[in-house]
N, C-alpha and C positions, 0 to 999 in steps of 0.2 A: 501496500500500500502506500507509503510514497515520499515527494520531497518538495523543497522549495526557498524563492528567496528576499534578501534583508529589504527592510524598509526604506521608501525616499519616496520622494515627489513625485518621482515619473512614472507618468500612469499608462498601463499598455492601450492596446486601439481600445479596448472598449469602453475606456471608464465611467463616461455617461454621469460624473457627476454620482449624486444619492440614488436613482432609481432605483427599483427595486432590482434585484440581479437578471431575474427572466423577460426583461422590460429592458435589457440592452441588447440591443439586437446582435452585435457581434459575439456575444457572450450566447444568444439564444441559438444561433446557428450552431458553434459550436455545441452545444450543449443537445440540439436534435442531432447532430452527428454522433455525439459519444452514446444518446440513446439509442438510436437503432443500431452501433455496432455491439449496446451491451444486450440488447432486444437479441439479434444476431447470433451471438454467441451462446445464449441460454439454448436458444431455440434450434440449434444443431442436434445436441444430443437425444431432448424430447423427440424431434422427430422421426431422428432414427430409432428410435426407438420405437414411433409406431409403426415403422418396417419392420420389426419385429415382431409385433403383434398379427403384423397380415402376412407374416412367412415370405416375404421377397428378401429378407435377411435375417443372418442367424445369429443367435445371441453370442457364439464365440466371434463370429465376424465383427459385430459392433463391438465389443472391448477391440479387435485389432483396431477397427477405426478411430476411435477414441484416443487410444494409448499412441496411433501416428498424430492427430492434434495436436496432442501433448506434447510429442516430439519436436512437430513443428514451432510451437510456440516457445519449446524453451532454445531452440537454435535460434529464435529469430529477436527473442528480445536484449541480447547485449548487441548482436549487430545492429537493431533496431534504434538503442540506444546511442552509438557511437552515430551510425548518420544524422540522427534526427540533430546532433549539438555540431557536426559539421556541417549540416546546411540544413533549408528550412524545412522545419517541423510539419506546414500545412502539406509540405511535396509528400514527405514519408505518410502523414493519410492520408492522402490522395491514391498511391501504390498500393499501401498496404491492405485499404478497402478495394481497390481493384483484383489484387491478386486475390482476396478472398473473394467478391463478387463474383472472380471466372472459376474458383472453383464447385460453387454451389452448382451450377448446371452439370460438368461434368460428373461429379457425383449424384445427379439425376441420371445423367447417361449411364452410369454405374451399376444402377441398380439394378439386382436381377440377373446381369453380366457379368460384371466383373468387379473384385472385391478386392484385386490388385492397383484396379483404376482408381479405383473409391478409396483404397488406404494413401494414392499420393495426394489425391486428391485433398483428403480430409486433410495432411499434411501442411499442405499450401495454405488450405482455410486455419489453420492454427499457426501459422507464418506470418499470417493477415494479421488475426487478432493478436500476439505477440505484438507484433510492432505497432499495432497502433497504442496499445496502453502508454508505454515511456514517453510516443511523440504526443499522445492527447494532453498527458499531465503536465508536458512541458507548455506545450501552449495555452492550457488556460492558462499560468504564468504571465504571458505573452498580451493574453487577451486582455485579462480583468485585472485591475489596478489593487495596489497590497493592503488597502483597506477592503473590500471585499472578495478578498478568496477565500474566505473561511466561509460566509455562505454562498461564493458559488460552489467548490466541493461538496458543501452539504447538497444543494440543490440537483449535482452531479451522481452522487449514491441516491439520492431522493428516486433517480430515474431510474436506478438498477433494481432497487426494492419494488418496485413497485410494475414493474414489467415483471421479475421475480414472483409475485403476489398474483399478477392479472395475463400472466403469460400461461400456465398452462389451461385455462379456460377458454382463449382466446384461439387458443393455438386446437384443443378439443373442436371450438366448432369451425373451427375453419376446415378440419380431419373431416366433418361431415359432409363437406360441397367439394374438397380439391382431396386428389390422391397424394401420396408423399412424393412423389418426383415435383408435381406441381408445388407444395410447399418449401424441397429444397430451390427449387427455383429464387419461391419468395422468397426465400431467407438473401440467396445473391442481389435482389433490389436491397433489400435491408443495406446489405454491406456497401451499395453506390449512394444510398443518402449519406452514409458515412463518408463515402470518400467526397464524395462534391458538395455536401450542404456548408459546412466549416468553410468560414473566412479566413484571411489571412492575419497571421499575428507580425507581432516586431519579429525582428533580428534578434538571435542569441547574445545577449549582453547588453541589447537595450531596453531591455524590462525592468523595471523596481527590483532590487535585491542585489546588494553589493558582495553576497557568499558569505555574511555573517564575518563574525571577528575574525580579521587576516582573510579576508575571502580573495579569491581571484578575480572579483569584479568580472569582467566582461574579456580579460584577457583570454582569445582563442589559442587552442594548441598548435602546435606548430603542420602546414599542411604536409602532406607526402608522408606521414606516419603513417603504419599498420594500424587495422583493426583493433589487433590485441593491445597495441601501444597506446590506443587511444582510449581502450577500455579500461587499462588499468591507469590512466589518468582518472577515469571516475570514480576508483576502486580509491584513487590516493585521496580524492575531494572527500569523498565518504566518510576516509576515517580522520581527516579535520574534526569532524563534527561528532564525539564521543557519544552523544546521546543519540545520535541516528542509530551506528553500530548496536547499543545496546536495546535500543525500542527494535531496530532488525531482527536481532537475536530471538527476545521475548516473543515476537510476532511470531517467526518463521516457527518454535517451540510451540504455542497455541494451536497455530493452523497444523503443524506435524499430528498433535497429538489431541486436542478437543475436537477440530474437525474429523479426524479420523476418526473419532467415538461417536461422532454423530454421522458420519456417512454408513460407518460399520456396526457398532453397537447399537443403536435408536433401533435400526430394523429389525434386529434381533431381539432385543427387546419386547418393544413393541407385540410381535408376534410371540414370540414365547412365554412370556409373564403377564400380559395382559391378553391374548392370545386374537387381538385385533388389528387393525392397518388405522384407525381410529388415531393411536396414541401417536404413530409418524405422521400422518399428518397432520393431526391439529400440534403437535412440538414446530414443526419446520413452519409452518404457516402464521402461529406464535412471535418464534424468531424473525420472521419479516415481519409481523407487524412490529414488533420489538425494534428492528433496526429504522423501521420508517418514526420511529419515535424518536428515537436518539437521535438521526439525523436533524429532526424539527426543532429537537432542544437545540444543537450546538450551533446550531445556524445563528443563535442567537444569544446563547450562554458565552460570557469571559470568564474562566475561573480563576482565580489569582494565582494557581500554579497548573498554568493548562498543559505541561507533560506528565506529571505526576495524576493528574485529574484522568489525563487520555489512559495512562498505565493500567490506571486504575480501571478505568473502562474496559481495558482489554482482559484482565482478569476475571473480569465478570462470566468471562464465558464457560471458567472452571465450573459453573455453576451446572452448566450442561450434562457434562457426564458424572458430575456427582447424582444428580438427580436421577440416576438410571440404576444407581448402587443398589440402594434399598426400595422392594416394594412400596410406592409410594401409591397414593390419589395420581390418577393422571392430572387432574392439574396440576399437581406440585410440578409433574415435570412441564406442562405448558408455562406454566409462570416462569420454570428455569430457564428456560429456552427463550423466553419473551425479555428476562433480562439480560440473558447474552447478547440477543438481537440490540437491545439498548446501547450495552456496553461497545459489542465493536465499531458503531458509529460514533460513539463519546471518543474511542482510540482513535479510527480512520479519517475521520475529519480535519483536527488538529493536526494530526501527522501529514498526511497531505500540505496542506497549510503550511506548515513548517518548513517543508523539505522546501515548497517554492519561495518560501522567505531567505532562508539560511543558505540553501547552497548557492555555490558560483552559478551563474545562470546559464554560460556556456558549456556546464557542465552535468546540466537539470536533469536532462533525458536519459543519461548515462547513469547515475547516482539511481535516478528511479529504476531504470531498467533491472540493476544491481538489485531493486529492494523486490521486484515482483520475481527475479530467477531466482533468490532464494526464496521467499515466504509460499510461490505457488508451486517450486520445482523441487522443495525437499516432500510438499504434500502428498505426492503419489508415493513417495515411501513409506509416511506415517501409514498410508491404507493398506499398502503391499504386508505392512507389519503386524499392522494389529490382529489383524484375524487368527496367523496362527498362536499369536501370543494369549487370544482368548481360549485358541482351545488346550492351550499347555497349561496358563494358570487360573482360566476362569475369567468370567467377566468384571467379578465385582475388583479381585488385585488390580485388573489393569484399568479400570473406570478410576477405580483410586489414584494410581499412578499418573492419567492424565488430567484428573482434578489439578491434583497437588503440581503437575507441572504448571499448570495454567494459572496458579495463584503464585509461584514462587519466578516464574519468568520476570517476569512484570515486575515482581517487587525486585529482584534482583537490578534489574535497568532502572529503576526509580533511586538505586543509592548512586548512580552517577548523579555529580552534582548538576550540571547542565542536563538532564534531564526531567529538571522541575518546570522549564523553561520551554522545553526543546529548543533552547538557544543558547550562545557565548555570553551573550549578550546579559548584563544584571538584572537582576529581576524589575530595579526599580526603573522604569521608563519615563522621560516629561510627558508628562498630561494631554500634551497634541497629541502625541505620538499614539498614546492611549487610546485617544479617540476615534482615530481613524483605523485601530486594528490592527495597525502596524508590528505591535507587538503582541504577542499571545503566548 
């Protein structure tokens, strides 16, 4: 989840002054492009998956689909990262929705045929969405001025929950009137509003955010450098910044290990001890409303130590698979799961927020890209793991285990001193500065 940078006067294309954030237009263009490629992205799997259901594909074939995705996105977002800080951000979604846009078709062609065609396929479309993440987060940066980025990231998850929440019903009845070739199609329009709705941002370096204490300003790397050379330029800006490292850590740990309890365990659960499909979904559908909450609060909450407050949110989600330990009330575990949902948009927001305050700017896409290959690229191992670990030591040890990770990450990253802050910067700010959000 992410990064950003220091405070000043200059405000990228959209600043628009106080308006509200979805009342600037460059800010809203972007902001329908980051929807439909996060629309996009949910809606691949669902629909394969109702190829599934109507036997044009088989359920070992859809994990190979999937697991090349996955593939592709995690190859794609440090290269994603390194172009998007060498030149501009709006080019690489522009590509990056194209390339995913031409693969939705062919994996219509796919189906039914060939499952070779469909795994490069699928490939490509996880190559798409890879890069566009680090270039999206870098250009809201770009777009919206550093008094309001903290609600337009809110505003930006606002869209992911909530497609999250109204996406599998939407997606059911459209199952009713188009076949799945015709939906994966839709799904390639999805990925061109992405690439051509988004306006163009500033130039790397001419956005608000000077890199935080000792930052790099706007100074670009040197050109004709490698890939790799220019990656671990971002790799070096990262660990400037002691509290990103440590909020990284805690994250990548949560998602490894609470995610995996609820991808794996809830289902199991679920069916075994309460012996219905009832308690998965009303838990997961809890957790989005839970996260469309927290998004709403932070949009507009300052806490006076807004990284230790975010920490603190991210622990919340311990809450999840404790509530799976002991026979409870399924509410208890709905409530659990509703405060999760709370918590990772009380962490995700801010953090966000942060990283485009604090890092070098020419270095934004790179830092992020850094934070989304580790937090969503150790993820398929916490899943790969957990299962056989529930059946060597049972569910409740390892439900335990990823509680108590989830509550001791977090705290662990909160005894960094700069991460009360998520900044260099002292906590006490002038009072303009205050005002405009500059500081958080």
């Amino acid at each position: 989840m992410p990064t950003s940078p220091a405070p000043t006067t200059t405000r990228g294309a959209g600043s628009g002054g106080r308006r509200p954030i979805l009342l600037d237009v460059a800010f809203l263009r972007l902001w329908t492009g980051a929807t439909a490629s996060g629309l996009a992205t949910w809606a691949l799997p669902f629909v394969l998956g109702l190829a599934v259901l109507d036997r044009t594909l088989g359920a070992t074939d859809l994990g190979l689909l999937l697991a090349a995705r996955t593939i592709g996105f995690l190859a794609a977002v440090p290269v994603a990262g390194v172009l998007a800080d060498r030149h501009s951000r709006r080019k690489v979604v522009l590509w990056a929705g194209l390339a995913s846009g031409a693969a939705a078709p062919v994996l219509a062609a796919g189906l039914g045929r060939s499952v070779p065609l469909m795994a490069a396929a699928a490939a490509v479309a996880g190559a798409g969405q890879g890069a566009c993440r680090p270039a999206y987060q870098a250009l809201t940066a770009e777009v919206v001025d550093a008094g309001r980025r903290q609600q337009a990231n809110a505003a930006m998850t606002l869209a992911v929950r909530v497609t999250t929440l109204v996406g599998p019903s939407l997606a059911a009845l459209l199952a009713v009137f188009l076949d799945t070739a015709a939906l994966l199609v839709g799904i390639g329009l999805l990925w061109l509003v992405a690439a051509f709705v988004p306006g163009r941002g500033a130039r790397p370096g001419v956005t608000g955010g000077a890199g935080g204490a000792g930052g790099a300003g706007g100074a670009r790397d040197a050109p004709g450098t490698s890939l790799l050379a220019d990656f671990g330029e971002g790799v070096r800006e990262a660990r400037r910044h002691p509290w990103f490292i440590a909020g990284l850590g805690a994250l990548t740990a949560v998602i490894a290990t609470g995610y995996s309890a609820t991808g794996v365990a809830l289902p199991l659960v679920s069916r075994d001890e309460y012996g219905t499909e009832v308690v998965l979904a009303g838990a997961m559908t809890a957790y989005t409303a839970g996260a469309l909450a927290g998004a709403l609060l932070i949009a507009r909450w300052r806490p006076r130590s807004p990284g230790r407050a975010a920490l603190a949110g991210l622990a919340a989600y311990g809450f999840a698979p404790l509530s799976l330990v002991l026979p409870v009330h399924p509410a208890v575990v709905m409530a659990a799961y509703a405060v999760a949902g709370v918590g990772i948009e009380l962490f995700n927001v801010p953090w966000f927020t942060a990283a485009q305050r604090e890092v070098a700017p020419d270095r934004l896409a790179r830092v992020s890209s850094l934070d989304f290959l580790l937090s969503y690229g150790l993820a398929p191992l916490g899943l790969a793991l957990i299962s056989p670990a529930i059946e060597a030591f049972g569910a409740a040890p390892v439900l335990v285990a990823c509680a108590l990770t989830c509550f001791a990450a977090p705290a662990a990253a909160a005894l960094v001193p700069s991460s009360r802050g998520f900044s260099h910067r002292p906590a006490a700010e002038p009072a303009e500065a205050r005002a405009t959000g500059a500081t958080r």
